[in-house]
Backbone as CSV, one residue per row, in Angstrom:
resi,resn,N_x,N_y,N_z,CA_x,CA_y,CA_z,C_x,C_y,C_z
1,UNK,-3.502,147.354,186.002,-4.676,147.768,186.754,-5.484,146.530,187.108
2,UNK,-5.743,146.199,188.376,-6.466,144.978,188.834,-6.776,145.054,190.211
3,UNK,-6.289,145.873,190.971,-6.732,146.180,192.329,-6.792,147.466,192.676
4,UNK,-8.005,147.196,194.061,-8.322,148.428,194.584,-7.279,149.460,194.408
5,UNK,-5.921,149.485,194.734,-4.944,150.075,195.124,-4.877,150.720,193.999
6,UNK,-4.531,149.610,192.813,-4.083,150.530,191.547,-5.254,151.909,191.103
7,UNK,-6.730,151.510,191.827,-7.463,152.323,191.037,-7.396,153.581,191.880
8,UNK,-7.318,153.664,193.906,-7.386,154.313,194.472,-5.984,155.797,194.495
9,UNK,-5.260,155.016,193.358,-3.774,155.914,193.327,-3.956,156.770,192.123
10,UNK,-5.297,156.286,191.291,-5.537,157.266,190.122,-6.082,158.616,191.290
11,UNK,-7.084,158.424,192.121,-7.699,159.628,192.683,-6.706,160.284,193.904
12,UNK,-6.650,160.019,194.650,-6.261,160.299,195.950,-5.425,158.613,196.184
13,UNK,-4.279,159.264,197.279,-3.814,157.913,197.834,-4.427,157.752,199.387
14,UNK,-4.574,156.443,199.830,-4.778,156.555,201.344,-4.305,155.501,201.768
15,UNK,-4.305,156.397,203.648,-3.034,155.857,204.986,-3.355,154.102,204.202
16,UNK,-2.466,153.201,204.701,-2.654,151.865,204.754,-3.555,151.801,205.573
17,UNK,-4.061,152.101,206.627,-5.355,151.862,207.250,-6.771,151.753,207.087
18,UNK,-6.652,153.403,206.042,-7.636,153.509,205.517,-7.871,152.234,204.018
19,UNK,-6.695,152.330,203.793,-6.730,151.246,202.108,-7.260,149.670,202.799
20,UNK,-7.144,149.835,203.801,-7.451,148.105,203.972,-9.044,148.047,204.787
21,UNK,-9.374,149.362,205.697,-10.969,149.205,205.158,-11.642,149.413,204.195
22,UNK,-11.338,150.521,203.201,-11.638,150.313,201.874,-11.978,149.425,201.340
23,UNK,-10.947,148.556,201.245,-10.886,147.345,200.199,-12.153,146.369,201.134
24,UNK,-12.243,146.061,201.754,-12.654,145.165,203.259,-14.315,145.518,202.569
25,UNK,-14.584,146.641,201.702,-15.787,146.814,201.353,-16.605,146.011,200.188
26,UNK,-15.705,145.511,199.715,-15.681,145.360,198.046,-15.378,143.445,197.932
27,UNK,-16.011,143.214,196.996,-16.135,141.816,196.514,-15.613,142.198,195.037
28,UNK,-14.479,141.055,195.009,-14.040,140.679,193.575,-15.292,140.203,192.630
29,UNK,-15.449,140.666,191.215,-16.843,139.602,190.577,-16.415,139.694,189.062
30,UNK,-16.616,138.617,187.984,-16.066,138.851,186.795,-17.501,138.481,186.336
31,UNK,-17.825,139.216,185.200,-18.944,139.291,184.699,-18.907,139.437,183.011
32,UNK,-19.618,138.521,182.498,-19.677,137.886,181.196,-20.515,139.005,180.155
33,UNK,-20.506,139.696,179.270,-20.359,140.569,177.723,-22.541,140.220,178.116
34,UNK,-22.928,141.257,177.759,-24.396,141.638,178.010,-25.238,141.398,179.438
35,UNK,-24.292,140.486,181.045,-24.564,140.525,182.088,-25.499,141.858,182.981
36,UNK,-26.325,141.965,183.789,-26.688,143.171,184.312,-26.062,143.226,185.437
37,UNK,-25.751,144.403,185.856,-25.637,144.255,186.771,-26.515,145.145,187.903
38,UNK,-27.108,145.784,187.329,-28.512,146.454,187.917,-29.372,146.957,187.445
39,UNK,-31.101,146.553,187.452,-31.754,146.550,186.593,-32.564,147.936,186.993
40,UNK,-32.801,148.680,185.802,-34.187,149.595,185.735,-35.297,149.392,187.249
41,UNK,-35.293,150.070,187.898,-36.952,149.899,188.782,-35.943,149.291,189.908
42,UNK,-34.751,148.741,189.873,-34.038,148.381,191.057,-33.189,148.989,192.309
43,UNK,-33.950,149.295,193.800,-33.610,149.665,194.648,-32.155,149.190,195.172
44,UNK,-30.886,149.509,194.951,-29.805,149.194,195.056,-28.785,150.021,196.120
45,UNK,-28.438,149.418,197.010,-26.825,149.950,197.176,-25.446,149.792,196.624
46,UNK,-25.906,149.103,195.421,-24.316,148.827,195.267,-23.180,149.361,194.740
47,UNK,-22.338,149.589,194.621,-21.180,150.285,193.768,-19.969,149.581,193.284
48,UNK,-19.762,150.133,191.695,-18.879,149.148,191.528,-17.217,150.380,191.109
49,UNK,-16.320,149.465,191.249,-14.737,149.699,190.777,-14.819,148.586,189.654
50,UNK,-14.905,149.185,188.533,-14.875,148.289,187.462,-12.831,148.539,187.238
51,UNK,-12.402,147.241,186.749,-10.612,147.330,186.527,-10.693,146.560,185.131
52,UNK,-11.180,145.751,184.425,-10.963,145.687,183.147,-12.821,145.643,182.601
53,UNK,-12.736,145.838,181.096,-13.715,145.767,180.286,-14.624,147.175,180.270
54,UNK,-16.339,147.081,179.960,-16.575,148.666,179.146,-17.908,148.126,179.746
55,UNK,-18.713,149.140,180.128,-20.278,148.967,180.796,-21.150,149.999,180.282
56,UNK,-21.891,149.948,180.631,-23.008,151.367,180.210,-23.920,151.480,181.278
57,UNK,-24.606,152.466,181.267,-25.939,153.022,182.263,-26.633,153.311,180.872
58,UNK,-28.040,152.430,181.080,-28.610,152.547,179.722,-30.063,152.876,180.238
59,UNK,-30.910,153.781,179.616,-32.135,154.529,180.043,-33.131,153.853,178.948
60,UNK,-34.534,153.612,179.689,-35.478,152.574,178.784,-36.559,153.804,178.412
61,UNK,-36.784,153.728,177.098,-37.672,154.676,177.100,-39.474,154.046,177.398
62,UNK,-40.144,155.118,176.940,-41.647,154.044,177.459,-41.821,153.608,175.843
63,UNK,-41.006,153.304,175.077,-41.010,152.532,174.066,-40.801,151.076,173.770
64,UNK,-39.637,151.130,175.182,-38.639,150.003,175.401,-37.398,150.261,174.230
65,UNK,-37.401,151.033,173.866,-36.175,151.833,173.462,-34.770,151.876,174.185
66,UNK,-33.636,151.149,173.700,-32.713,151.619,174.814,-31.747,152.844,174.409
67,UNK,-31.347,153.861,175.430,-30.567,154.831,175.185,-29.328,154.812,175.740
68,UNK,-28.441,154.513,175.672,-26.858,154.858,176.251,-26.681,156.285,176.486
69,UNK,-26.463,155.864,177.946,-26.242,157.566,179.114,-24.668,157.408,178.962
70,UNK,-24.390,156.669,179.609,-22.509,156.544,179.545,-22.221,155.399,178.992
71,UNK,-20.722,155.209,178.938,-20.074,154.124,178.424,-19.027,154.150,179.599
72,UNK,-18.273,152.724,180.237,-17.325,153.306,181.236,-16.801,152.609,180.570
73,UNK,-15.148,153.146,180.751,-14.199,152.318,180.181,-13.163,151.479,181.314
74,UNK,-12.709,150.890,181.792,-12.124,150.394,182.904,-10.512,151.768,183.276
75,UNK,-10.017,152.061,184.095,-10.716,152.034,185.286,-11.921,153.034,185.689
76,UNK,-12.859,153.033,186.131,-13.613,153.220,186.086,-15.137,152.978,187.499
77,UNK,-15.714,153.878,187.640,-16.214,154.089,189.507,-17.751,154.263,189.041
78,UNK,-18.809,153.585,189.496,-19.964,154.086,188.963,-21.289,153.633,189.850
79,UNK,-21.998,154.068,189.854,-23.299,153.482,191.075,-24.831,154.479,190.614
80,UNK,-25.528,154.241,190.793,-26.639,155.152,190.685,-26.920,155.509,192.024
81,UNK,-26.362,156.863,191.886,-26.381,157.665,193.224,-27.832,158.006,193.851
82,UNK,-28.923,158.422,192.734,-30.017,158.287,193.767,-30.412,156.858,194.076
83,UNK,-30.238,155.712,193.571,-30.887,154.838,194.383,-29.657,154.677,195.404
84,UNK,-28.951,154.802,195.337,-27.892,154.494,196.322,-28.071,154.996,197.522
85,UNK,-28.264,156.829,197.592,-28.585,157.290,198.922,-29.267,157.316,199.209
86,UNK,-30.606,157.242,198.418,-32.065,157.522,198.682,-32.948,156.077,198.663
87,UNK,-32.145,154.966,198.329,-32.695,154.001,198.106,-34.415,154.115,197.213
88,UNK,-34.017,154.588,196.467,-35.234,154.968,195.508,-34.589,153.727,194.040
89,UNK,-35.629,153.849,193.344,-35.155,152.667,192.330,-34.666,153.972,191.341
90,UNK,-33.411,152.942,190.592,-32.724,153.363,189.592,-33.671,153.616,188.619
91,UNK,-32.963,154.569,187.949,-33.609,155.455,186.553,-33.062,154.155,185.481
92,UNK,-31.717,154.392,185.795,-31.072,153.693,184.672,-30.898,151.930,184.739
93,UNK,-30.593,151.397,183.592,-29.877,150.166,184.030,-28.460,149.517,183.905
94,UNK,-27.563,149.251,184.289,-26.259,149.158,184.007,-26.155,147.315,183.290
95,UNK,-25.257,147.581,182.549,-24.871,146.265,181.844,-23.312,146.506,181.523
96,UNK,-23.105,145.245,181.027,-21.493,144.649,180.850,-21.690,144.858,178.989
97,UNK,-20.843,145.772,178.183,-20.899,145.483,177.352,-19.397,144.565,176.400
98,UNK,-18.787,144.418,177.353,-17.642,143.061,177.181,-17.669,142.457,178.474
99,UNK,-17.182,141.199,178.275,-16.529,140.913,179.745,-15.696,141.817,180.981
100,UNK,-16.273,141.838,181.846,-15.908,142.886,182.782,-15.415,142.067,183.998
101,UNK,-14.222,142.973,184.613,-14.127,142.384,186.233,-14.030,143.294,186.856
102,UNK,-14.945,143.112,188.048,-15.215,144.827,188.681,-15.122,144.215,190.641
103,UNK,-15.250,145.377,190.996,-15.539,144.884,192.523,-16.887,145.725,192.913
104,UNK,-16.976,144.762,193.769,-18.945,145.180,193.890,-18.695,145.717,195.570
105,UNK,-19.483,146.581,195.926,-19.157,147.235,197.297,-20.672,148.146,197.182
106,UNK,-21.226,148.107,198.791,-21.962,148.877,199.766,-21.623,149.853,199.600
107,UNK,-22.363,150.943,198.783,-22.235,152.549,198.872,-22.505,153.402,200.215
108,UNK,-23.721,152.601,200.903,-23.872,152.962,201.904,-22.435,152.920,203.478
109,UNK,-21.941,152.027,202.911,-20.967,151.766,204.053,-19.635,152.473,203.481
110,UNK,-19.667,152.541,202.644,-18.180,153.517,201.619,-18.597,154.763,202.594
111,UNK,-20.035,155.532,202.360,-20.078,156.866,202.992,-20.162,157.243,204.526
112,UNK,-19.828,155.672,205.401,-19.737,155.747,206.552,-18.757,155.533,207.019
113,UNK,-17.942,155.097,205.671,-15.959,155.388,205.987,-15.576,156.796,205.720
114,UNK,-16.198,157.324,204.909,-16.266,159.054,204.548,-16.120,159.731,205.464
115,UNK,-16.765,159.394,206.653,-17.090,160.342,207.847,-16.630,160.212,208.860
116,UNK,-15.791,159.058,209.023,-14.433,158.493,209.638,-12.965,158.481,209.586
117,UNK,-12.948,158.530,207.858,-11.437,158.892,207.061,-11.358,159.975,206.196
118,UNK,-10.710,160.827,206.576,-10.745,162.107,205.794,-9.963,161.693,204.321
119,UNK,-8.865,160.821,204.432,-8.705,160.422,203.088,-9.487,159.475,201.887
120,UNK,-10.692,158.877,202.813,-11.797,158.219,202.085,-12.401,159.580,201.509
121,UNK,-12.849,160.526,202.276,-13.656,161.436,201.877,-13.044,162.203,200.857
122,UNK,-12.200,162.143,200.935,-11.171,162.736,199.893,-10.886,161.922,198.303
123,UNK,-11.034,161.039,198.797,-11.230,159.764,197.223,-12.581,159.968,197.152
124,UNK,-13.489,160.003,197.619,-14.921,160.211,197.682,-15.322,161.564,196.839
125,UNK,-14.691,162.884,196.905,-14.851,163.610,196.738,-14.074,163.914,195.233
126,UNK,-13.253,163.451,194.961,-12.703,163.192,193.923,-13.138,162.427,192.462
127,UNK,-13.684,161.622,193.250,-14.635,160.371,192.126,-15.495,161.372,191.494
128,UNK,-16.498,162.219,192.395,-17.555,162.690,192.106,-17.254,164.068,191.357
129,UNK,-16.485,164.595,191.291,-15.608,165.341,190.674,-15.284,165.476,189.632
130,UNK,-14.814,164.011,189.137,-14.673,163.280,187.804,-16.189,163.015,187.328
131,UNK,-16.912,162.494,187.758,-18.192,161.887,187.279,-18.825,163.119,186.604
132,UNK,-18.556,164.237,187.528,-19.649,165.978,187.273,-18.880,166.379,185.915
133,UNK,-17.396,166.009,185.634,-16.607,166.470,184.582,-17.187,166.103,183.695
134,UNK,-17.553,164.589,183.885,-17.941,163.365,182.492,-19.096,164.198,181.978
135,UNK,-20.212,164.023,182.792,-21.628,164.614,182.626,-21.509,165.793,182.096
136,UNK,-20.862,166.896,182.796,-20.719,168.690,181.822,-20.000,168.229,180.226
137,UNK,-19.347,167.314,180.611,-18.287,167.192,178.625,-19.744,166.552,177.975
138,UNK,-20.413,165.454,178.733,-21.186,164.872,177.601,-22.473,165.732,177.292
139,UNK,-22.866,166.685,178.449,-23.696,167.620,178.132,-23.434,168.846,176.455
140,UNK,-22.163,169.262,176.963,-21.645,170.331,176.183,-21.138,169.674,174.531
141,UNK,-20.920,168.631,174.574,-20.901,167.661,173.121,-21.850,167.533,172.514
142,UNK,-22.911,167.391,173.023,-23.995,167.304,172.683,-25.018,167.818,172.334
143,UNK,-24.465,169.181,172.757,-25.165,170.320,172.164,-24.586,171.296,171.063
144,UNK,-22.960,171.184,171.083,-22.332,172.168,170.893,-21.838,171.130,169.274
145,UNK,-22.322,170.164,169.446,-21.272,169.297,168.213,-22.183,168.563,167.417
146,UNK,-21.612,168.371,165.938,-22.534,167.844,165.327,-22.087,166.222,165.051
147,UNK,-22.975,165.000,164.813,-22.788,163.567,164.595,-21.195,163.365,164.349
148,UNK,-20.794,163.872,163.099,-19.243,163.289,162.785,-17.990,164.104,164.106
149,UNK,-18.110,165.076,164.603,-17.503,165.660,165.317,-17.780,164.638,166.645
150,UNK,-19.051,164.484,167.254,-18.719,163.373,168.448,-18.412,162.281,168.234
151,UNK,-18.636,161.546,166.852,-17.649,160.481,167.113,-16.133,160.570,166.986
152,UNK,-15.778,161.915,166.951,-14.079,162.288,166.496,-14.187,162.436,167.591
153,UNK,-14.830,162.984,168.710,-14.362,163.037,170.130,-14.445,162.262,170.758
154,UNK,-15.315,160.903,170.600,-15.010,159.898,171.230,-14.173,158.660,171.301
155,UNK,-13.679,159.282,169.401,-12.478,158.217,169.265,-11.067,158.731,169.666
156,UNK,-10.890,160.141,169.892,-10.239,160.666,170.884,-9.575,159.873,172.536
157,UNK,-11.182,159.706,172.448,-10.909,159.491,174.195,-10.579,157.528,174.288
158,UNK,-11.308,157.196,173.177,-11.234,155.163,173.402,-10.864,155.351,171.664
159,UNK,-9.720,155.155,171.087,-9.490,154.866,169.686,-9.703,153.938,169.098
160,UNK,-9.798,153.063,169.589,-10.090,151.466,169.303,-11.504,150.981,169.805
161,UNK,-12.563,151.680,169.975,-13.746,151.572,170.853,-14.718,150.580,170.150
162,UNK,-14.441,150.758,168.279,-15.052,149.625,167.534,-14.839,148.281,167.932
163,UNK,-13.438,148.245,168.064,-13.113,146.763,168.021,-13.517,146.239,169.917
164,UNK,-13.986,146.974,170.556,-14.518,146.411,171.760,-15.872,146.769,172.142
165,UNK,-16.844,147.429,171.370,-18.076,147.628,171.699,-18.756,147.249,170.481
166,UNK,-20.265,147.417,170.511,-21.024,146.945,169.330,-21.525,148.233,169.043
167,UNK,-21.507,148.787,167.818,-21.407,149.757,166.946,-23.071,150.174,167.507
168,UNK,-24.005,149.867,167.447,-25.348,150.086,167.745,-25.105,150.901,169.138
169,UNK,-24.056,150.148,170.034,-23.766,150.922,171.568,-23.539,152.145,171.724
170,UNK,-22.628,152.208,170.559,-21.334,153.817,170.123,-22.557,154.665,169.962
171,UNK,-23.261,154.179,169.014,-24.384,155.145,168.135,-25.400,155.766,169.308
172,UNK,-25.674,154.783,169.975,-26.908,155.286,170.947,-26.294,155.948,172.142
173,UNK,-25.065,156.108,172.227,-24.092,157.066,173.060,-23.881,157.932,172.324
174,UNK,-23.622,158.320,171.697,-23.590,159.623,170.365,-24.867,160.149,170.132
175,UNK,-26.232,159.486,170.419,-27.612,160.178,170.316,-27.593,160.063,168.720
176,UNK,-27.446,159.017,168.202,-26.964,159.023,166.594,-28.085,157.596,166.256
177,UNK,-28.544,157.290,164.775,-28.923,156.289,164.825,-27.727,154.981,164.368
178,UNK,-27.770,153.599,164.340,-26.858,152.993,163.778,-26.220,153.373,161.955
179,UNK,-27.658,153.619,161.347,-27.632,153.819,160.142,-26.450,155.388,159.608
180,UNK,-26.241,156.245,160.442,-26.010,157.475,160.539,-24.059,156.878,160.901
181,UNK,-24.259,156.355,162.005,-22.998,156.089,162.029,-22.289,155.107,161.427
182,UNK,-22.859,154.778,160.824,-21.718,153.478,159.376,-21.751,154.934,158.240
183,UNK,-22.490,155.824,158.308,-22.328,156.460,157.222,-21.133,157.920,157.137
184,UNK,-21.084,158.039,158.316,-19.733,158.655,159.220,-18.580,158.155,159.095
185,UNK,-18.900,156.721,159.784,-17.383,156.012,158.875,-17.088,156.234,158.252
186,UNK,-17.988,155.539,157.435,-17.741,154.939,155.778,-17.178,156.206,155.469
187,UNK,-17.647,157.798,155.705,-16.915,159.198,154.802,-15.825,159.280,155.447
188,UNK,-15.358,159.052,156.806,-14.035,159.376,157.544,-13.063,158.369,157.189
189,UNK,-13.532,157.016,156.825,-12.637,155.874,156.323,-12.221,155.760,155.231
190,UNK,-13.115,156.181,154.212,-12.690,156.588,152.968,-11.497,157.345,151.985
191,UNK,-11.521,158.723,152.960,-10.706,159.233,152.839,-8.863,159.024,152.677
């Protein structure tokens, strides 16, 4: 996994025509373990195709508290859609929580290939599809499950997620404190 192509064949495939304005959107960028790549209060178009490493959309409370909304794992499609269409500033802020290499691309101009290529709109429609899946699972986990059960579901989905994120990250994606989740371990490791 390292190019547009490989990621565009997870969703939908498209004509060679369409794959080469696609791509024509997007800048290669490798980005270094706590990097931002879009800050809180920031009016943005951008969107990324992340192909290796793990990011987050992280929410500031009026504490200065940080909360982990998602975790992406590569491959992986992500943008803050209201500032994106609405050019309103982001809620959230996105960061690199390993080294990441992603491609950076105009959301605005992605949705003006949408309306030109029915197979863009169709990868378009697909992404968002997936994203509504992510959001209903992390909704319904979260209500429906208790501390040791979501981290069994999240080591489910990334098994090895310790050895590439910082445990404080996991926790505040789990709605857990750090202290809570060494103590989860520690009973599931034990065993």
């Amino acid at each position: 996994m390292g190019t547009i192509k490989d990621f565009v064949s997870i969703y939908h495939p498209l004509s060679p025509t369409s794959l080469r304005k696609f791509e024509k959107l997007f800048t290669k960028k490798n980005f270094k373990k706590n990097d931002v790549l879009y800050r809180t209060g920031e009016a943005s178009s951008k969107f990324f195709i992340m192909v290796a490493g793990f990011a987050r959309s992280v929410l500031i409370d009026k504490n200065g508290k940080e909360k982990t909304r998602s975790i992406f794992k590569s491959p992986a499609i992500f943008t803050s859609l209201i500032s994106s269409l609405n050019a309103e500033p982001s809620v959230a802020e996105f960061n690199c929580l390993t080294d990441v290499t992603l491609f950076e691309g105009n959301f605005l101009n992605f949705i003006e290939l949408t309306k030109k290529h029915h197979d863009i709109s169709i990868l378009y429609n697909r992404c968002l599809e997936e994203a509504f899946i992510n959001m209903e699972d992390k909704a319904t986990i979260l209500s429906t499950l208790n501390a040791t059960e979501r981290y069994l579901h999240l080591k489910e989905r990334i098994p090895d997620i310790e050895n590439m994120i910082q445990l404080n990250h996991i926790a505040s994606y789990l709605n857990i404190t750090s202290i809570q989740l060494s103590r989860i371990r520690k009973k599931i490791f034990s065993k």
